[in-house]
N, C-alpha and C positions, 0 to 999 in steps of 0.2 A: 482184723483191722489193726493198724501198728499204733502204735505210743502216742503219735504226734496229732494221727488223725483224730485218735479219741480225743484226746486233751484240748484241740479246735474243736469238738462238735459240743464238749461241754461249755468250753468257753462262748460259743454261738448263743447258749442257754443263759450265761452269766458272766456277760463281757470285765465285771468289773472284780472278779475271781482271783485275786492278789497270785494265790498259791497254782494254779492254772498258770495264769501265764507267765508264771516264774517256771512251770514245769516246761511249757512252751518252747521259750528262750533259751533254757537247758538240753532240751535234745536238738533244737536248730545249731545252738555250740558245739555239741557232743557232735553232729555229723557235720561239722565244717561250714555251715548253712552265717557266716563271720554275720552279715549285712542284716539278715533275716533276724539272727540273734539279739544283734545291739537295738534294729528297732522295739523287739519285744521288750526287751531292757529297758529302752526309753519312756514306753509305755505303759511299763508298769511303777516306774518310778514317778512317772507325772501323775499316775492316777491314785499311788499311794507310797510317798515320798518318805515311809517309815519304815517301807518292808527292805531292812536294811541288806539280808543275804543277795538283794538285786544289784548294792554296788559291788560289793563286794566281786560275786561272777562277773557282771560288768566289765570291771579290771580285770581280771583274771583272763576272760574272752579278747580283751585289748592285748593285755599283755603278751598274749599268745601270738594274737597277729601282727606281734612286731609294732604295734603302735603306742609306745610306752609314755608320752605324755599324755594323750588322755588318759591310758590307764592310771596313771598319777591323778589327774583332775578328780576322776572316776573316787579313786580313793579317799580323795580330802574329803568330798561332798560324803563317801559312805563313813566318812571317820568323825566328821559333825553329825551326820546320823545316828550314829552307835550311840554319840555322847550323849546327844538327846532324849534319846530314848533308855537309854541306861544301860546299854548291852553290851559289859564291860569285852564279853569272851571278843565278841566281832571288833570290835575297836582295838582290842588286841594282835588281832589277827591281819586286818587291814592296815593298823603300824607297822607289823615285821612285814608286810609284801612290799608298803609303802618303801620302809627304808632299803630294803634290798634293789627295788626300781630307782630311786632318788638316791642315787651315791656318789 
């Protein structure tokens, strides 16, 4: 069984599996899967709007595809994330991409 399949069949078991369908969302990116990615992305950010490493790839998966303002949007919302939560490293991090895309 490959990566993707396992990671759906436990998510089948615990749809609400933060770290699942972030792993999800990461290999549909990782194989080009742009569309399939972003909704896992969106669905895991609705369902828990703290798990900040979601915007983070989010943008990064934007960014890739050439669609550089929302990966901008993508950002701000993960860099009010970060703040909230207090998770200086990723707010760091989602700054320097942010300003490298916003110049």
């Amino acid at each position: 069984m490959d990566k993707l399949a396992g990671l759906k069949e436990i998510l089948a078991l615990d749809p609400k599996n933060s770290f699942v369908r972030y792993g999800i969302a990461m290999e549909l990116a990782g194989s080009g899967q742009v569309e399939a990615a972003l909704a896992e992305f969106d669905t895991l950010l609705t369902n828990d709007p703290d798990y900040t490493a979601g915007y983070f790839m989010a943008a990064q998966t934007l960014a890739n595809a050439k669609r550089v303002p929302e990966a901008i949007a993508r950002l701000k919302d993960g860099i009010s994330c970060a703040a909230r939560t207090g998770n200086r490293h990723a707010l760091s991090e989602m700054q320097g991409m942010l300003d490298e895309l916003d110049h």
